[in-house]
C-alpha positions, 0 to 999 in steps of 0.5 A: 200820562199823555202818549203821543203817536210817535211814542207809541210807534216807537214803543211797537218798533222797540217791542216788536224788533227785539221780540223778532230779533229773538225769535230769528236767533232761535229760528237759526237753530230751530225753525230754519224755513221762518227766518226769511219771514221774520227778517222780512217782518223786521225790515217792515217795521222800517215804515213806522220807524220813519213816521216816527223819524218824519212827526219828530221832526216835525214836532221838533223834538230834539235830534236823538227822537229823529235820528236814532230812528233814521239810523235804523231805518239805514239798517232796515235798507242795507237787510233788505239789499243784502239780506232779503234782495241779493240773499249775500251771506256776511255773518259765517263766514265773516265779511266785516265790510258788511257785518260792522255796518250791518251791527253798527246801524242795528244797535244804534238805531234800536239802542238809542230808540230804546234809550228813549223809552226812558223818557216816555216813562220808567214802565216803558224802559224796563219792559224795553229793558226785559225784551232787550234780554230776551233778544240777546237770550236769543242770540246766545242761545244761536252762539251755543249752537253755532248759528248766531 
């Protein structure tokens, strides 16, 4: 199985942020001093996101291969200024003009890159699958204590 750079990125970004994504979940309740970092962390990986998005397109893979990342590249920017740059609260209490755009561009962005794993191979979607899981074990776990 040949491997091509953009799907290895891919691989590392899906993997990475659902791994990230759960450990902010329980760092809402746990670890409150690391969830900056790991938001941050999570932003970063905007930057392989988007060499993904840029050798798709210039491979010329079909749009879901450049798209789906570029939706979460959106998101990475809106977490950097809302979240990280200008600190605003949107989750408790609720501000749905920022929180729906804020999940929306999330879980398309890494839904559908996730969706794609499914194409580089069966290995790699059950395992995007399990930390998929894991990041809502995650997030149930921050809704039992009040903090999703």
């Amino acid at each position: 199985m040949d491997l091509s750079l953009s799907d290895l990125l891919l691989l590392f970004v899906v993997y990475a942020t659902n791994i990230l994504t759960f450990f902010i979940f329980v760092s809402r309740v746990k670890w409150l001093d690391a969830e900056r970092n790991l938001s941050i962390t999570t932003v970063i990986l905007a930057i392989p996101t988007a060499v993904v998005a840029s050798l798709n397109m210039t491979a010329e893979r079909e749009w879901p291969y450049w798209v789906m990342p570029l939706v979460f590249v959106a998101w990475a920017i809106l977490d950097l200024v809302v979240d990280i740059v200008r600190k605003q609260e949107f989750r408790q209490p609720r501000n749905n003009k920022i929180l729906v755009p804020f999940l929306l561009l999330f879980y398309v962005g890494l839904g559908g890159m996730g969706a794609l794993t499914w194409k580089i191979g069966l290995i790699f979607w059950v395992v995007t699958a399990a930390t998929f899981a894991l990041q809502f074990a995650g997030m149930a776990y921050a809704f039992r204590h009040g903090k999703a």
